[in-house]
PLY file of the C-alpha trace (Angstrom):
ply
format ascii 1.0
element vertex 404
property float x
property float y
property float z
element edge 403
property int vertex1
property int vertex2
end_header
94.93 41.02 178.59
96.91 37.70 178.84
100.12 36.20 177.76
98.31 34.03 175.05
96.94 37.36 173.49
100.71 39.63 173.51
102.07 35.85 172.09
99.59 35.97 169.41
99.70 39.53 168.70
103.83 39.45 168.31
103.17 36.08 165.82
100.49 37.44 163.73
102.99 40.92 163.33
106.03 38.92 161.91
104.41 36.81 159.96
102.32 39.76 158.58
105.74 41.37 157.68
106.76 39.16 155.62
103.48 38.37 154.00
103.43 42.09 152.97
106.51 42.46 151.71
106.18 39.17 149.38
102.56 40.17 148.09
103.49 43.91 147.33
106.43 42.47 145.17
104.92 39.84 143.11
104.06 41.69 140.55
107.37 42.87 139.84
107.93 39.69 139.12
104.81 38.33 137.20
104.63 41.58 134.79
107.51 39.37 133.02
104.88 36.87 132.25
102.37 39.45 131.51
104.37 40.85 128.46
104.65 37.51 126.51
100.88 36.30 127.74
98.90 40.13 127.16
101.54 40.79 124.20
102.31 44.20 126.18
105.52 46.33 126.73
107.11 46.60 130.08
107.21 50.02 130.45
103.45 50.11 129.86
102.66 47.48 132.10
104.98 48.19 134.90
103.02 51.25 135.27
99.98 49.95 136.47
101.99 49.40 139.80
102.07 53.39 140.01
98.79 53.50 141.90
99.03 50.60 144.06
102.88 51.72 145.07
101.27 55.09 145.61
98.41 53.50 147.85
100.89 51.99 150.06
102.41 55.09 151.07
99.44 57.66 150.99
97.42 55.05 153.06
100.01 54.30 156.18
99.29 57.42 157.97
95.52 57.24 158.01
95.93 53.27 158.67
97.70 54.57 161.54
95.59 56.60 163.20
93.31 54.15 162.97
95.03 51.61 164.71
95.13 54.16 168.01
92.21 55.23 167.78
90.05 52.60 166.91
91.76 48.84 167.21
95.40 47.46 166.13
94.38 44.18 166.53
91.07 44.49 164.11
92.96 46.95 162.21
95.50 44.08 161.51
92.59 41.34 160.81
91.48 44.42 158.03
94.98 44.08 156.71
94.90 39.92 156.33
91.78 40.63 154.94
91.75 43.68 152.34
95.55 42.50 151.06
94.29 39.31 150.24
90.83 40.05 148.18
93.41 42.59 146.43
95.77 40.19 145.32
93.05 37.47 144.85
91.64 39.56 142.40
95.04 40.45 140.45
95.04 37.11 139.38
91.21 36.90 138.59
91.70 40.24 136.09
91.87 40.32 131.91
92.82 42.92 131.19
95.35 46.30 132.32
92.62 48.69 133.54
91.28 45.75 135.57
94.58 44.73 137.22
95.61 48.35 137.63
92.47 49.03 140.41
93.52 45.30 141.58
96.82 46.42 142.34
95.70 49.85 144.27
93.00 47.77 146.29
96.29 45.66 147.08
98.43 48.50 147.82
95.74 50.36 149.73
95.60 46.66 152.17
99.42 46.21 152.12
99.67 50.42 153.47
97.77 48.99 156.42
100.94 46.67 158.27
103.84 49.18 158.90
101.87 51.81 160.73
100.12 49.01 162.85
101.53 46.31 162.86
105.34 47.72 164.13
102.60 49.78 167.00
100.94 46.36 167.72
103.98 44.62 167.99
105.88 47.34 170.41
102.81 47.20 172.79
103.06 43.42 173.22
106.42 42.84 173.74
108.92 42.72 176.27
111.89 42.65 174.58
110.87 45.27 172.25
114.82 45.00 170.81
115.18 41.55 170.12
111.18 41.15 168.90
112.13 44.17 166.60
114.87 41.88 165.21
113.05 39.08 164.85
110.09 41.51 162.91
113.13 42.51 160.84
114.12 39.01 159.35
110.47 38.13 158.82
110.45 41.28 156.66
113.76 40.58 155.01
112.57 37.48 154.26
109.98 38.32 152.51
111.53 40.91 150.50
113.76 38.61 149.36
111.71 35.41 148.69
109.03 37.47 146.88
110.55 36.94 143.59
111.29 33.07 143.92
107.61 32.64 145.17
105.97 34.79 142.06
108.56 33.01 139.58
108.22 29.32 140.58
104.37 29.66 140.84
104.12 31.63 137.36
106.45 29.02 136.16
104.97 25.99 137.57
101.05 26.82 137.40
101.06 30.57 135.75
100.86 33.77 136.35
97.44 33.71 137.80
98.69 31.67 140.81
101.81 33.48 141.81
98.57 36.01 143.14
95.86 33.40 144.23
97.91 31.52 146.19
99.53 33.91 148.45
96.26 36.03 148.30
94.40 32.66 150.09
97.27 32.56 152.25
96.43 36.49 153.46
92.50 35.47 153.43
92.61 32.50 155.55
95.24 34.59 158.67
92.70 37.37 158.42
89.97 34.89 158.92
91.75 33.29 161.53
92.81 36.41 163.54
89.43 37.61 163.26
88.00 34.34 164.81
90.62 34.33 167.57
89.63 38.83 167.93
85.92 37.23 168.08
86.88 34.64 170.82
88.68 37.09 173.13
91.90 35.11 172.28
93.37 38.15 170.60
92.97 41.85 172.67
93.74 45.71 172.66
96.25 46.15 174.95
95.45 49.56 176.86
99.39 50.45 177.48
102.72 48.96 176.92
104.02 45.56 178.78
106.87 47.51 179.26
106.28 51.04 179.96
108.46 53.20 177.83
110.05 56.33 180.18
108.57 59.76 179.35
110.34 61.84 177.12
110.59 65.87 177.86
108.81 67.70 175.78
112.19 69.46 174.33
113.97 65.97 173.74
110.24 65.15 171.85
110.69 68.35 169.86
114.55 67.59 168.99
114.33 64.34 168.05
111.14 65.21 165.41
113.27 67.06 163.41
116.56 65.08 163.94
114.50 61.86 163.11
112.88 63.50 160.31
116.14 64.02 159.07
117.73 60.88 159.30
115.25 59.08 158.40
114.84 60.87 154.92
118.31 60.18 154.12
118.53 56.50 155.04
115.09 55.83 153.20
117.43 57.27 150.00
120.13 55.63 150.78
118.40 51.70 151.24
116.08 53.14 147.96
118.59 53.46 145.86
120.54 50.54 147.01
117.90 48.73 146.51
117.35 49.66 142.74
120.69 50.13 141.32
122.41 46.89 142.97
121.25 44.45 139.90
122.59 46.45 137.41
125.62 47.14 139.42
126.33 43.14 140.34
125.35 42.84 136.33
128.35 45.13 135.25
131.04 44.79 137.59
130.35 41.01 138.15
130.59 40.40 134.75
133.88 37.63 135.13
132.26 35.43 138.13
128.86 35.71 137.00
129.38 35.37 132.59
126.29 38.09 132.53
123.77 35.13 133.74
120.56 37.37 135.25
119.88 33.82 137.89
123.06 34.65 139.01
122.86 38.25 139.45
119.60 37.84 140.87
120.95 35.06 143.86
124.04 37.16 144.68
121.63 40.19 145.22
119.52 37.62 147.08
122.31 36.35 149.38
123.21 39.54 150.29
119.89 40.33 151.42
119.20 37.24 153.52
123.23 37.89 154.77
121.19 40.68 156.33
118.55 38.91 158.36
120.96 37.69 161.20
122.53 40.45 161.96
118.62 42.40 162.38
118.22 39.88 165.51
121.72 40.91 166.64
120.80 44.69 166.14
117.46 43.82 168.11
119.63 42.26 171.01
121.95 45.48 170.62
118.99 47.58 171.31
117.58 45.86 174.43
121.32 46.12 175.94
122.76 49.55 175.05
122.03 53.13 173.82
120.03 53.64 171.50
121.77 56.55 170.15
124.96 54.91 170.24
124.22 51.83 168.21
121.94 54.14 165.77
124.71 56.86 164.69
128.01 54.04 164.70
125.17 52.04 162.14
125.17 55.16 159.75
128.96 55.79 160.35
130.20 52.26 159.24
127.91 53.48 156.36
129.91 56.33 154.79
133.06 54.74 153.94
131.46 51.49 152.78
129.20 53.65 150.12
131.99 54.98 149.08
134.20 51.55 149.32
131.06 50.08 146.80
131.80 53.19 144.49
135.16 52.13 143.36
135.38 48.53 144.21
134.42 45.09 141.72
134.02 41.55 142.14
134.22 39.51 145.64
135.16 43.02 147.72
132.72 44.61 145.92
130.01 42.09 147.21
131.60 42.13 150.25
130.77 46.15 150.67
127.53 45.97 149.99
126.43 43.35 152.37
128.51 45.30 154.87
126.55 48.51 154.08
122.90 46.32 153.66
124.34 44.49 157.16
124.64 48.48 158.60
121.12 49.73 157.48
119.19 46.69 158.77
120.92 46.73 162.37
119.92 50.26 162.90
116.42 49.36 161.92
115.31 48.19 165.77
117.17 51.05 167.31
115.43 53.57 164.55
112.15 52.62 165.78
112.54 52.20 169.40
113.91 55.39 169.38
110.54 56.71 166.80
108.38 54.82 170.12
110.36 56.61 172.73
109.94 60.11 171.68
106.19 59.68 170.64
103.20 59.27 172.91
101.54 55.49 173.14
97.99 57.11 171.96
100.01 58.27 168.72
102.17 55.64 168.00
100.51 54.37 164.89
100.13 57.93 163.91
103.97 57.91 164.20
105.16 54.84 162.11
102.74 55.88 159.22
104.16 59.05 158.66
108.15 57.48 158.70
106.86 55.09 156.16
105.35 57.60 154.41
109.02 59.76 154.48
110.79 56.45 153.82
107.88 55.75 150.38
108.49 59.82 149.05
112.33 58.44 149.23
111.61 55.84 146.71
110.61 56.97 143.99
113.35 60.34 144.02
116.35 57.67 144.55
114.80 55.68 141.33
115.00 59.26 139.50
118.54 59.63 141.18
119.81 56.19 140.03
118.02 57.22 136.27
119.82 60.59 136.11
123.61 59.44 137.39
123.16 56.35 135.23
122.14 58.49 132.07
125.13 61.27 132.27
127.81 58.76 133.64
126.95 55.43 132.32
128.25 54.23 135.77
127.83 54.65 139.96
130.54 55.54 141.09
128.87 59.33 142.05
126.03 57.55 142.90
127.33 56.15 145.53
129.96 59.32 146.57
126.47 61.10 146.80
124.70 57.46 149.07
128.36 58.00 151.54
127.94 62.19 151.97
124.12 61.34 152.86
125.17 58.32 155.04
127.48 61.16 156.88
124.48 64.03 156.91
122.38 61.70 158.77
125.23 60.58 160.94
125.96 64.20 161.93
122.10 64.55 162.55
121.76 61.68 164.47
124.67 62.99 167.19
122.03 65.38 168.10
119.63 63.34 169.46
118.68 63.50 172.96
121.10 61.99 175.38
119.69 57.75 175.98
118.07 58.53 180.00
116.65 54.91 180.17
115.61 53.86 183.51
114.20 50.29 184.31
110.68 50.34 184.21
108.31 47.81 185.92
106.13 45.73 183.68
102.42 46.68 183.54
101.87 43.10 183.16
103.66 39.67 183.28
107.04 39.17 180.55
106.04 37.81 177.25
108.41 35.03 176.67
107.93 34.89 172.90
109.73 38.39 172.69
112.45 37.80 175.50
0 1
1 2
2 3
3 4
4 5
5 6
6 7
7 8
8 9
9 10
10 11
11 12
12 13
13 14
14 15
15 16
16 17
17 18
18 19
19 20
20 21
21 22
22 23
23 24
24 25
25 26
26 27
27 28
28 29
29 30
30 31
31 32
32 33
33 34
34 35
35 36
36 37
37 38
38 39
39 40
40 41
41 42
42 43
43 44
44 45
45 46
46 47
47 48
48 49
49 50
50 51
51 52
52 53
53 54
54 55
55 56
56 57
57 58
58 59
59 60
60 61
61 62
62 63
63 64
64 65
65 66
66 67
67 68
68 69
69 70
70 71
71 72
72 73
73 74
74 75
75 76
76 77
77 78
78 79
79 80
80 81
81 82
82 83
83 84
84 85
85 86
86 87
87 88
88 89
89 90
90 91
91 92
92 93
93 94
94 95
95 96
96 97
97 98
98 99
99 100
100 101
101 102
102 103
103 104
104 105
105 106
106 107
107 108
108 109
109 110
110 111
111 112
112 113
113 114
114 115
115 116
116 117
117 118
118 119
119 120
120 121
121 122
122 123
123 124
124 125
125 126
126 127
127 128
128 129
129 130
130 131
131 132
132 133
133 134
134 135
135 136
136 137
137 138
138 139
139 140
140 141
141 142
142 143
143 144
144 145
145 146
146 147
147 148
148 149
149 150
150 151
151 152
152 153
153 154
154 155
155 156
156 157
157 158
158 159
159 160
160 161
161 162
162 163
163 164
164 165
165 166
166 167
167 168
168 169
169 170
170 171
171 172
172 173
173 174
174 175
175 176
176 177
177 178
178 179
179 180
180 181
181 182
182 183
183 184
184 185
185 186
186 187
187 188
188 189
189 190
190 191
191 192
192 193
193 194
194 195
195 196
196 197
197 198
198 199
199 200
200 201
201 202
202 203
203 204
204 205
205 206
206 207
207 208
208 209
209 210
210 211
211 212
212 213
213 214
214 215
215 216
216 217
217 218
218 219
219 220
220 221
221 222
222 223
223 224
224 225
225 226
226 227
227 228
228 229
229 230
230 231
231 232
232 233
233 234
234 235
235 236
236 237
237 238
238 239
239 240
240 241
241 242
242 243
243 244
244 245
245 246
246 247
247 248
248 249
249 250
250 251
251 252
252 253
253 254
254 255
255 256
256 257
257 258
258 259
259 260
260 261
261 262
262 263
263 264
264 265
265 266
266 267
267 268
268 269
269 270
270 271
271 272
272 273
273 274
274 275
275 276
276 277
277 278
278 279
279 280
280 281
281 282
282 283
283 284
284 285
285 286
286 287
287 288
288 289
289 290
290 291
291 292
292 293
293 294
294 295
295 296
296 297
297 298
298 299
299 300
300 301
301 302
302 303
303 304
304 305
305 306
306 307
307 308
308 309
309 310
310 311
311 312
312 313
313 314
314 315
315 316
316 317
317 318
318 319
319 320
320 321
321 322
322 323
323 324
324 325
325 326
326 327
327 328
328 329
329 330
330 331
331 332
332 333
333 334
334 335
335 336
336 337
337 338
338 339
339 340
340 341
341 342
342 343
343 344
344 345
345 346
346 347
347 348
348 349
349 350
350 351
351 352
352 353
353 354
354 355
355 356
356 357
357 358
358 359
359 360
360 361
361 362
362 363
363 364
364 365
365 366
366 367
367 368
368 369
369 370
370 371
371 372
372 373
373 374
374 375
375 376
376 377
377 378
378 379
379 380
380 381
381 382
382 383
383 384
384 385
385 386
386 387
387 388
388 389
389 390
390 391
391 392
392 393
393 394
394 395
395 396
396 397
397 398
398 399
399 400
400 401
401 402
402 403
């Protein structure tokens, strides 16, 4: 195993996080197009993403175990690869039924990253903090160019391209990784760089349920966010922004991206301190600031939420250090998969959440009441955790600079 290889493994892992989360939004954005071009509904055609959404989740654990116990690095030339012909042939479909099988083939390849890729990525590096971080704004990135990239190309060269392009883009990395897998450029590392310290087997079994826990309520927490902060920029925005959607859209896009720094900052938190410590002050800043984004409007009310948005993305490095520290190497894959699976089962209760408050209120505000009380469950879980017993540990092989 060389340098070259963890340098290459860290580079193909962020760049594959943001590549996912940009293809597994377009067509959020390109069903818009669909409507006028197939002559459609929304709510019929933004059902055909059921199945691929569902593929993302059901697939991570299974993509996981994979990754230990057959290859990360092939498994992530499989993701390049499968995410790519699916979105390739989204935008090479006429019809619903066609594009609804397009879409799980593209979920099924997308389910493939989180699981193995964050393993992949925690093996190579160093600096497992700060390359965390820098894994984080790729992501962020992504999640928050994906409708500017499926909008300008639908707009510019239609709806076909918003999916061929990126899906070429997917093809020709998973090509390339494959080549470099083929060369010997690109190889399994057997252990970490960094050897993480052995964990007893009580602090193992604590922090399973503890983790389980928290992990459950933040996925509901950034869920919902997620969902309901259009609408809520939409109505309590309504005398800076005149009701323009472009303008709810890039204040909901700035806060995001406001986000991104911070996730290297959290990264460099997490090389330097407690775990623990930075992971249950992240959730605390979180309960008053749900409940500040309850009540507030305008300017303090944008100010909140990227407070709150800041607050779930730091503690993002620190949650899965700590996910790596309290589960063996050989099941590490195994591991992520089944968080991302808790995080996807959050999704689609905090959309019926946001639905049902929105329905008998007509507002947030107990939306958000009930976002703060979870934000303090999971920071009274999260005080349970196994006291941080870090100990410097010698390198199993020379520093990858790319990570430090």
């Amino acid at each position: 195993m060389t340098d070259t290889s963890a340098r290459l493994s860290i580079g193909f892992s962020w760049v594959g996080h943001a590549l996912m989360h940009i293809v597994s939004a377009l067509f959020l954005t390109v069903v818009l197009a669909l409507e006028r071009e197939w002559k459609l509904p929304y709510d019929e055609l933004i059902r055909l993403w059921t199945l691929g959404a569902l593929m993302i989740g059901v697939g991570a654990p299974l993509a996981g175990w994979l990754g230990d116990r057959w290859s990360e690095c092939r498994m992530m030339a499989v993701f390049f690869l499968l995410t790519g012909a699916g979105t390739i042939a989204c935008g090479l479909t006429d019809g619903p039924e066609a594009l609804l099988w397009a879409l799980a083939v593209l979920g099924l390849g997308s389910s493939i990253y989180h699981p193995v890729g964050m393993a992949w990525m925690v093996k190579n590096a160093t600096n497992r903090g700060k390359a965390l971080g820098y894994q984080g704004i790729f992501g962020t990135i992504g999640i928050a160019s994906a409708a500017v990239v499926a909008g300008g190309l639908t707009e510019w060269l239609g709806w076909r391209s918003a999916f061929l392009i990126p899906g070429a883009v997917c093809l020709g990395l998973g090509g390339v990784l494959a080549l470099l897998i083929a060369m010997g450029k690109v190889e399994d590392r057997q252990g970490d760089v960094k050897p993480i310290p052995k964990a007893s087997r009580g602090d193992v079994i604590r922090a399973f349920f503890v983790l389980s826990v928290t992990m459950v309520c933040a996925g509901l927490m950034f869920n919902a966010m997620q969902v309901v902060l259009p609408k809520l920029f939409e109505a309590r925005l309504s005398d800076l922004l005149g009701g323009s959607t472009l303008g709810v859209g890039g204040v909901v896009t700035a806060v995001y991206l406001f986000a991104a720094l911070p996730q290297l900052i959290g990264g460099h938190l997490a090389d330097k301190y407690p775990l623990k410590r930075i992971y249950t002050l992240c959730l605390l800043v979180q309960v008053p600031m749900m409940a500040a984004v309850a009540v507030l409007a305008d300017l303090p009310l944008v100010g909140a939420a990227a407070l709150v948005v800041v607050a779930s993305q730091v503690q993002i490095p620190a949650e899965n250090l700590l996910l790596a520290r309290y589960t063996p190497e050989k099941h590490r894959g195994l591991a992520y998969g089944a968080k991302f699976i808790l995080s996807f089962g959050a999704g689609p209760l905090a959309v019926q959440l946001v639905a049902l408050v929105y329905e008998r209120t007509g507002e947030f505000v107990m939306l958000y009441i009930t976002l703060s009380v979870l934000a303090l469950v999971a920071f009274a879980a999260a005080l349970l955790l196994p006291r941080d017993r870090d100990a410097p540990a010698k390198p199993v092989a020379a520093p990858m600079a790319a990570a430090e």
